[in-house]
matplotlib code that plots the C-alpha trace (Angstrom):
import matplotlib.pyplot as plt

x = [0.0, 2.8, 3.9, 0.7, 0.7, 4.1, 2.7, -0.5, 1.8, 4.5, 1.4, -0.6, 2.8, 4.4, 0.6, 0.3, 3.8, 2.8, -0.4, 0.4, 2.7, 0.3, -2.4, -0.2, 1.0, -2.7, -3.3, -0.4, -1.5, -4.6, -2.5, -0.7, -3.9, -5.6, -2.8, -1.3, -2.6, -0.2, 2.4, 2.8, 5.2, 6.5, 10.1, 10.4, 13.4, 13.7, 14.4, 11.4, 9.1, 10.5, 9.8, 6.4, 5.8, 7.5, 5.8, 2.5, 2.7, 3.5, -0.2, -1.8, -0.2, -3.5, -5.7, -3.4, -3.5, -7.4, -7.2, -3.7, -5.3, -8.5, -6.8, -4.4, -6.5, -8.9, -6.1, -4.6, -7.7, -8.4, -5.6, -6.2, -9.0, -8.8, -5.4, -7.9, -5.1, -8.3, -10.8, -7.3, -7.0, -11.2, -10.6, -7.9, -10.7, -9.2, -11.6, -11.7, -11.1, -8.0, -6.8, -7.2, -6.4, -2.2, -3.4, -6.1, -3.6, -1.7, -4.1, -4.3, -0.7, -1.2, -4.0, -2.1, 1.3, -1.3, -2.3, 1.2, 2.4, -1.2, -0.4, 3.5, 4.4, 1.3, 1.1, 4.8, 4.8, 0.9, 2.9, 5.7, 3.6, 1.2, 3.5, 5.7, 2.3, 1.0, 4.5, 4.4, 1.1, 1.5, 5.0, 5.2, 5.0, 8.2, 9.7, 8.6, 8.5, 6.3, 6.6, 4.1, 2.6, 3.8, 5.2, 5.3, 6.0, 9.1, 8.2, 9.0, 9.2, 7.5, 9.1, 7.8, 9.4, 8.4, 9.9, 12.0, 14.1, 13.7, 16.7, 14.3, 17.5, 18.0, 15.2, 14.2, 12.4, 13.0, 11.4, 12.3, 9.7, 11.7, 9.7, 11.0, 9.3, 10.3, 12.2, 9.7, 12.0, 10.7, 12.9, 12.3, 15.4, 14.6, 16.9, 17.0, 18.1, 19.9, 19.9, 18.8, 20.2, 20.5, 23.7, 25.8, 24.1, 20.4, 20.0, 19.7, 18.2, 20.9, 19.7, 22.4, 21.1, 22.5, 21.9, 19.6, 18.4, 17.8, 15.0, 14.7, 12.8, 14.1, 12.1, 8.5, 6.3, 3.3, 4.7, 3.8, 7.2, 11.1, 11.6, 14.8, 15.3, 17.9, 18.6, 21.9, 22.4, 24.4, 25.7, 25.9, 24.0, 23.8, 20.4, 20.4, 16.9, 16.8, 14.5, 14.6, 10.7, 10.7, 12.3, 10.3, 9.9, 9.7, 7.4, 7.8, 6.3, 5.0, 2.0, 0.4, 1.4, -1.9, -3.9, -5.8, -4.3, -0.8, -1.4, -1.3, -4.0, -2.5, -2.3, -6.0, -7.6, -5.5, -6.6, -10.5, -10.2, -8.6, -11.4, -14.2, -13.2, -12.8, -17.0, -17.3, -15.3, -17.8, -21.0, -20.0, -19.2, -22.9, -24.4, -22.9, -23.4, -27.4, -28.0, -26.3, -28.1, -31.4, -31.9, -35.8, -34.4, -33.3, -36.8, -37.9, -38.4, -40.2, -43.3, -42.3, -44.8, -48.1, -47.4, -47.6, -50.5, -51.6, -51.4, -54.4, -52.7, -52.3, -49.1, -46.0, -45.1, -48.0, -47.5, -44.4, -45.2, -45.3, -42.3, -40.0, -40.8, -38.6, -36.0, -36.8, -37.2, -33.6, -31.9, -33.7, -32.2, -28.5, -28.9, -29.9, -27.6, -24.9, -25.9, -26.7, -22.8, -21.6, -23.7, -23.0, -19.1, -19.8, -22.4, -19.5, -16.7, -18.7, -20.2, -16.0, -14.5, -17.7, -16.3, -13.1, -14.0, -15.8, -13.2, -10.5, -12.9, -13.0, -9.4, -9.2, -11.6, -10.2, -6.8, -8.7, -11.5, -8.9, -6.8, -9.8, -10.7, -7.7, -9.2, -12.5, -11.5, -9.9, -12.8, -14.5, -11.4, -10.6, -14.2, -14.6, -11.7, -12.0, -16.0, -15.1, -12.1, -10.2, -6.9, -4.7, -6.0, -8.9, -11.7, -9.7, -9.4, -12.8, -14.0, -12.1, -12.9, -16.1, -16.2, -13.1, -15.8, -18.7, -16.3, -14.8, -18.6, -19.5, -16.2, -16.2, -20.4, -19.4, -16.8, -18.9, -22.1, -19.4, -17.8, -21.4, -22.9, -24.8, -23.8, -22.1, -18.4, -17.5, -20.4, -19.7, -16.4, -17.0, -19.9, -18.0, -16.7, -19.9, -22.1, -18.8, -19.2, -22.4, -21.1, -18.1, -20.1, -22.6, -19.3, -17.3, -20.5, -21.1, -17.2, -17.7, -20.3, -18.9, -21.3, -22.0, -23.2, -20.9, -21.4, -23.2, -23.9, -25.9, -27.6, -28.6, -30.3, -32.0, -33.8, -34.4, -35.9, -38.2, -39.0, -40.6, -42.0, -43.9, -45.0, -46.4, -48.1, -49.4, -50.0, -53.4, -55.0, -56.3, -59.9]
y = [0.0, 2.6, 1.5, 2.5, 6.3, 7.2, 6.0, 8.6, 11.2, 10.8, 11.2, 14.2, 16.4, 16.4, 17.8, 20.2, 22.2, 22.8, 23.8, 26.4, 27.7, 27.9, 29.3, 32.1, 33.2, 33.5, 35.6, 37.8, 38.4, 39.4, 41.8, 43.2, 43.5, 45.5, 48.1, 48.5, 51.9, 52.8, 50.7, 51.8, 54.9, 55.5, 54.5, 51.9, 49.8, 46.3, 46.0, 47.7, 45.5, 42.6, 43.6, 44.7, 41.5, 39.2, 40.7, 40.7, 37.2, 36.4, 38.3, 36.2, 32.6, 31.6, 32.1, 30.4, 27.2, 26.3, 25.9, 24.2, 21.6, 21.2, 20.7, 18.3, 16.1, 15.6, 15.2, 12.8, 10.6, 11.3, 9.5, 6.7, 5.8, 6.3, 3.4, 1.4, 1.9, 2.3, -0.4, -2.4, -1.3, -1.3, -5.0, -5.5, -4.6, -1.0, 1.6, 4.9, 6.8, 4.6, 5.6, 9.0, 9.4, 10.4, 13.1, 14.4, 14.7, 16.5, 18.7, 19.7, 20.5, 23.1, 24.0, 25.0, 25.9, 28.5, 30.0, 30.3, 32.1, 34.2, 35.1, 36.0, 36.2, 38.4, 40.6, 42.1, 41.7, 43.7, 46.2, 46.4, 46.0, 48.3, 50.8, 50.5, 50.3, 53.5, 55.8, 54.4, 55.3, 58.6, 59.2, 61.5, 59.6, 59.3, 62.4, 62.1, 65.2, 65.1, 67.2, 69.7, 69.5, 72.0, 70.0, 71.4, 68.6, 69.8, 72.4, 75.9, 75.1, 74.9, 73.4, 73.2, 71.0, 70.9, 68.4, 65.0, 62.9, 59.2, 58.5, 60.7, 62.9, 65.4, 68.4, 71.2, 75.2, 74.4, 77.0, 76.9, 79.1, 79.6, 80.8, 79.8, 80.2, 83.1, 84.6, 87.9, 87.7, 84.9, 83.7, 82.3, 80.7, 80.1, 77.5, 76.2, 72.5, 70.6, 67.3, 65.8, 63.3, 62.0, 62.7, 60.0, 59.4, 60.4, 63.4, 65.6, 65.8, 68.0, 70.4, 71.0, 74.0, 75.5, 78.9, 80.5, 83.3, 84.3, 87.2, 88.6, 91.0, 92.6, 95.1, 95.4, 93.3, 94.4, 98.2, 99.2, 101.3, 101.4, 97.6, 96.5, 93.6, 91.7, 89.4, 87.4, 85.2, 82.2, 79.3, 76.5, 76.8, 73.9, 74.0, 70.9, 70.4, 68.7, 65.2, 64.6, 65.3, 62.2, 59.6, 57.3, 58.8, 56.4, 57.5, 55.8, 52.4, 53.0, 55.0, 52.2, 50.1, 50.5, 49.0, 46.1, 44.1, 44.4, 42.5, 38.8, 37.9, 38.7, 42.3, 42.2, 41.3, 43.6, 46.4, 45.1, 45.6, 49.3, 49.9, 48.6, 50.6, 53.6, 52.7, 52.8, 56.2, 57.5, 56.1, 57.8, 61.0, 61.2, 60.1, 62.9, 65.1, 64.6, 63.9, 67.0, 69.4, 67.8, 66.7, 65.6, 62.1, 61.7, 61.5, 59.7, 56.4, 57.8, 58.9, 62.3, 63.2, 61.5, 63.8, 67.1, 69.1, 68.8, 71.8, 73.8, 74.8, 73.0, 73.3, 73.5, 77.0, 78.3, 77.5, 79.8, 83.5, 86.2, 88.1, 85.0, 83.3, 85.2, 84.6, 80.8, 80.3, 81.4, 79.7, 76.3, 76.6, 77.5, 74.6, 72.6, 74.0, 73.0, 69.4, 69.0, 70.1, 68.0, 64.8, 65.2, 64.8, 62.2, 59.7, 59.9, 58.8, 55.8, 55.0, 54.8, 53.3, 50.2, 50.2, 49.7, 47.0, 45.2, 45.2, 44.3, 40.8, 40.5, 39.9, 37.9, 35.1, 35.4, 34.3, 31.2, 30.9, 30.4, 28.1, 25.7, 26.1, 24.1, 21.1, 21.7, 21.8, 18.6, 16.9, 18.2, 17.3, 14.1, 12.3, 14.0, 12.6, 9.3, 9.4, 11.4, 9.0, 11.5, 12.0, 14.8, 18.6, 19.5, 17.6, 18.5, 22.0, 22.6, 21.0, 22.6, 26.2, 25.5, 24.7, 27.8, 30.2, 28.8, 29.2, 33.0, 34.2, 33.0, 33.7, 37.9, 37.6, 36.6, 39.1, 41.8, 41.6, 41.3, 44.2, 46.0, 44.0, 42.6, 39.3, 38.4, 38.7, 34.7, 33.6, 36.0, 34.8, 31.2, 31.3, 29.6, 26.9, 26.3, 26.0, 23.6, 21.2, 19.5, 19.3, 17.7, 15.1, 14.4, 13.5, 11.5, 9.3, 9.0, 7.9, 5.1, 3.8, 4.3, 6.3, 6.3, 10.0, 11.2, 8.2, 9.3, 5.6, 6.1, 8.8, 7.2, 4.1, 5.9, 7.7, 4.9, 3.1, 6.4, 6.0, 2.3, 2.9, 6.3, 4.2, 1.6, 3.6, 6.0, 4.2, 4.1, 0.5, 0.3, 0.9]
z = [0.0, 0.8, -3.0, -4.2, -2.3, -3.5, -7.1, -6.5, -4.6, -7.7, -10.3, -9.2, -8.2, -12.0, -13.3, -10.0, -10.7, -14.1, -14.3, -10.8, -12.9, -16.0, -14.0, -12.5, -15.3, -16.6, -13.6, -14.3, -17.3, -16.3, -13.6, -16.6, -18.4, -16.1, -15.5, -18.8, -19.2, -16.0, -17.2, -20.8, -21.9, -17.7, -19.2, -16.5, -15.9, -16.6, -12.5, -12.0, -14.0, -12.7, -8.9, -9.5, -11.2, -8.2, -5.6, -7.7, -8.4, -4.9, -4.0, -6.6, -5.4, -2.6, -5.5, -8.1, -5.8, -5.4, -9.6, -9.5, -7.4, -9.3, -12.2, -11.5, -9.6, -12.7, -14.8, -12.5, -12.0, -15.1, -16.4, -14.1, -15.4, -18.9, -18.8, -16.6, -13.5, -11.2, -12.2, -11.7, -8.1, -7.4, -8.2, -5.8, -3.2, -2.3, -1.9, -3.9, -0.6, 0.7, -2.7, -2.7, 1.2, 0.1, -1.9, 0.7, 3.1, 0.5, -0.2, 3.5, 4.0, 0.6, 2.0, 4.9, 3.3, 1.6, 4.8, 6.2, 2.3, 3.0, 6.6, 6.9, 3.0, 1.3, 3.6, 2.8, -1.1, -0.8, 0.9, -1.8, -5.0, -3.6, -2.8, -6.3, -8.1, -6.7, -7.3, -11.0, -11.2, -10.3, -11.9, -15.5, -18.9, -20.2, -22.1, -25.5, -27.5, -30.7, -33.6, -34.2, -30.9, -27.5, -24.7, -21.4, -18.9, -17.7, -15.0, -16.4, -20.2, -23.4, -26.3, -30.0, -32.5, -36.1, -37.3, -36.2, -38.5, -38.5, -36.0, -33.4, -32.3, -35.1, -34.7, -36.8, -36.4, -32.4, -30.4, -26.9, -24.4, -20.8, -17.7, -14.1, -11.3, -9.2, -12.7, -13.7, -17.5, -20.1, -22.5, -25.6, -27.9, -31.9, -34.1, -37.1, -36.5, -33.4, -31.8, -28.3, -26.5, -22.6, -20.6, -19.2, -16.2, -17.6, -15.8, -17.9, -21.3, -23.9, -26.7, -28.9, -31.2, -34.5, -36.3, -33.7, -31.1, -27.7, -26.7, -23.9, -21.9, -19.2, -17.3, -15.8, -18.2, -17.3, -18.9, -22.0, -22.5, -21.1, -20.9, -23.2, -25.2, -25.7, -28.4, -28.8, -31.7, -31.4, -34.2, -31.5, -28.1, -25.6, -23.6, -20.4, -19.1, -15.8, -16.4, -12.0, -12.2, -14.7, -12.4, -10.1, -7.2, -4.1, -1.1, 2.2, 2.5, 6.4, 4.7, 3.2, 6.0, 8.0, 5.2, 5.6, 3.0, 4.3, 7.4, 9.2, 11.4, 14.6, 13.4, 11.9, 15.2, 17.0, 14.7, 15.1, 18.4, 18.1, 15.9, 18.3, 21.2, 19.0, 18.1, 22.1, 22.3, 19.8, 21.3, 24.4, 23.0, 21.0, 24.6, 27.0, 23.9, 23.8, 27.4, 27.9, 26.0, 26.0, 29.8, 28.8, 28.0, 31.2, 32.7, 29.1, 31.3, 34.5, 35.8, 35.4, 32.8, 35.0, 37.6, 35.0, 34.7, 30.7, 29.2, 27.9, 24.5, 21.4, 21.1, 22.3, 20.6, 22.3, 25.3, 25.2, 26.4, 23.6, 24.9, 24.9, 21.5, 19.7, 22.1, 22.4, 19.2, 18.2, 21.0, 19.6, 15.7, 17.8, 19.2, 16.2, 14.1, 16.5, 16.9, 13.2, 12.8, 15.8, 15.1, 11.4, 11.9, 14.6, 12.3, 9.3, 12.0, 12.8, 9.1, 8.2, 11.4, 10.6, 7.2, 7.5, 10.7, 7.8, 5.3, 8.3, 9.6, 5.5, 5.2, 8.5, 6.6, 3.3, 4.6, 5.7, 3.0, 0.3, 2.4, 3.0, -0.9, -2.0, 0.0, -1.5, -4.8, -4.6, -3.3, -6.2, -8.7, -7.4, -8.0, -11.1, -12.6, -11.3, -13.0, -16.9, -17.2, -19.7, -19.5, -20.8, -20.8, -22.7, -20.9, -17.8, -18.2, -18.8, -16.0, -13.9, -15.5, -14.8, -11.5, -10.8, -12.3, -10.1, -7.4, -8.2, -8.8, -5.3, -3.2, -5.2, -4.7, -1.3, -0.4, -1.7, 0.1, 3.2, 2.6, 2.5, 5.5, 3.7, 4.7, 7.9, 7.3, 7.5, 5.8, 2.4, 2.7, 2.7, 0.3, -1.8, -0.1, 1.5, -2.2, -3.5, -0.7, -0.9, -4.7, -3.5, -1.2, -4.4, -6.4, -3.9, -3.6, -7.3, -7.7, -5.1, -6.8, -10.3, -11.4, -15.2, -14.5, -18.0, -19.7, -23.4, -23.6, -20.2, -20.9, -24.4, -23.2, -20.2, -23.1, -25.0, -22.0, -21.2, -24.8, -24.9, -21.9, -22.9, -25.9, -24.1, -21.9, -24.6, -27.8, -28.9, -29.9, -33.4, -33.6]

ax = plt.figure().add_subplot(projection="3d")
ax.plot(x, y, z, "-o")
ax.set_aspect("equal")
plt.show()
């Protein structure tokens, strides 16, 4: 028996490496995808790139496992069954779950290998790719000057080209509009031809300029008259325009530190609780606010108001002498205006510190939820195989993208609705694994039983069986 679980073990790990490996790549893709817009034209170094995209695919790895293991459990059983390898071992009187026990305890340990990456690995390469995603983001296009068109990215010039050459360094009719801040005098430098190029340590961007001129104005320019113009010709000019504002700029990575995605679970609860007894703090501001200023709710629950005379008035305004309504009336819309303003600022404080509690327990499960999924999955996998009896990858990989798109729908369906409390936050989290499950049971019981339930042939003489039988029932006797 130990013969035959290294043979399992030895089957489904060659198939599980490579399609991880397939199936994060897919996802980084789809990363890429969604961010090429950002990406695109930042003139980003090959370094750069290849961070972003290590600490990205280390973000995506929890949600590149549940598939891994779904797919290479059907193709494993898959292939099992179509060589006939596990009628062979049904016949040796070994049950489909002594077989498969290896690989469920496999599954187990990647479940939990999963949770362990999820819990003290994701939570740093969030914080990194986060961080680098967000300064590219916001960092200039690279400098591209077109011809025809003003460009006026670098702070305190404008520069007009009218034509490029094919090598994109040579430049004609160069006009060159100079206005620094804190400098009252614009200048403005005309050429016929010259070249750009990047200095040795690309820095600084160098305009080499032939047969040109230099205005400027030198005076009040808001004057009409007595200002004085100076021009200076020149047959070879070199202009250096600083490119720092074009390099990526790194901000500190404490300020993204605090968000919810860039922490393990012993941080999440201890930020849950920080954010609970900041609700409390709240609560208890609102209370000695109201009670305060509106000491009727103190007597709200007593017999106060059976011991009062009624009044003999209609209402309340009425009751107010005529000399003191005005007065009254005034010192109520103070007062409402101030606890409008004061409860206002109050309510928004709770409505975000409950969001963010939400989107913290959301985290909390997901680090779980996805852990538990890989164990899930192969419960679902490991029947189906054993029942389609298809080796290879087609029949495989649409199984499994079926059941890994009935999964995402209900595990981002299920997120969601937590995040909007909606749902509480573990049950939207584990939507998913909770909808899979009774599938799971259905297929492990069809698999022990060797279900014929994708069997054409199956299906083909159940109809034919319905058929007679309808036309026995049915068929109308000759008159």
């Amino acid at each position: 028996m130990k013969q035959l679980d290294k043979l399992i073990i030895k089957t489904f790990v060659g198939p599980f490496i490579a399609t991880f490996f397939v199936t994060l790549f897919v996802l980084i893709m789809q990363f890429i995808w969604k961010y090429i817009d950002d990406l695109v034209g930042k003139g980003l170094d090959t370094p750069v790139i290849i961070e972003l995209l290590v600490y990205t695919s280390a973000s995506l790895v929890p949600l590149a496992l549940p598939l891994a293991v779904l797919l290479s459990s059907i193709m494993t059983f898959g292939n099992l069954g179509e060589s006939f390898e596990l009628v062979a071992i049904k016949s040796a009187g070994i049950s489909l779950l002594r077989f498969i026990r290896p690989l469920l305890f496999l599954s187990i340990g990647i479940g939990i290998g999963a949770f362990l990456f999820a819990n003290y690995v994701i939570p740093i390469a969030n914080l990194r790719a986060k961080s680098l995603l967000y300064d590219i983001t916001n960092s200039k296009p690279a400098f591209n000057i077109k011809q025809g068109v003003f460009y006026s990215d670098i702070p305190g010039y404008t520069i007009k080209v009218a034509r490029k050459e094919a090598d994109n360094k040579t430049i004609h009719q160069v006009m060159i509009y100079e206005n620094t801040v804190g400098d009252k005098n614009p200048r403005i430098i005309l050429a016929e031809k010259g070249t750009m190029e990047l200095s040795a340590d690309k820095r600084y961007l160098l305009f080499t300029l032939y047969n040109g001129w230099r205005y400027e104005e030198r005076g009040n320019t808001r004057a009409q008259q007595g200002n004085e113009l100076i021009r200076l010709g020149f047959d070879r000019y070199i202009k250096p325009f600083d490119l720092k504002s074009f390099a990526l700029n790194r901000l500190p990575m404490d300020l993204f530190a605090n968000n919810q995605q860039m922490l393990n679970v012993r941080q999440l609860d201890y930020g849950i609780d920080s954010l609970r007894r900041i609700d409390s703090a709240l609560i208890r501001t609102v209370n000695a606010y109201v009670t305060s200023r509106y000491p009727f709710y103190k007597w709200k629950d007593t017999g106060w108001a059976a011991n009062v005379a009624p009044l003999k008035v209609d209402t309340f305004y009425n009751s107010i002498p005529e000399a003191n309504r005005r007065y009254v009336v005034e010192r109520v819309e103070s007062n409402l205006r101030e606890t409008e303003s004061s409860l206002t600022t109050s309510a928004k404080d709770y409505t975000d510190n409950k969001e963010r509690i939400s989107l913290f327990k959301v985290e909390w499960q997901r680090k779980f939820s996805l852990a538990a999924a890989c164990v899930v999955l192969f419960l679902i996998g490991a029947p189906l195989g054993s029942i389609i009896r298809k080796g290879g990858l087609g029949t495989p990989l649409v199984f499994a993208v079926i059941f890994f798109v009935i999964f995402n729908i209900f595990f981002m369906t299920g997120e969601k609705m937590a995040r909007r409390e909606v749902m509480a936050s573990w049950s939207g989290m584990w939507l998913a694994n909770i909808v899979l499950l009774p599938i799971a049971a259905f297929l492990v019981y069809k698999a022990m039983n060797d279900s014929q339930l994708f069997n054409k042939e199956f299906y083909f003489r159940f109809y034919q069986k319905m058929k007679k039988e309808w036309q026995k029932r049915f068929k109308k006797e000759p008159a």
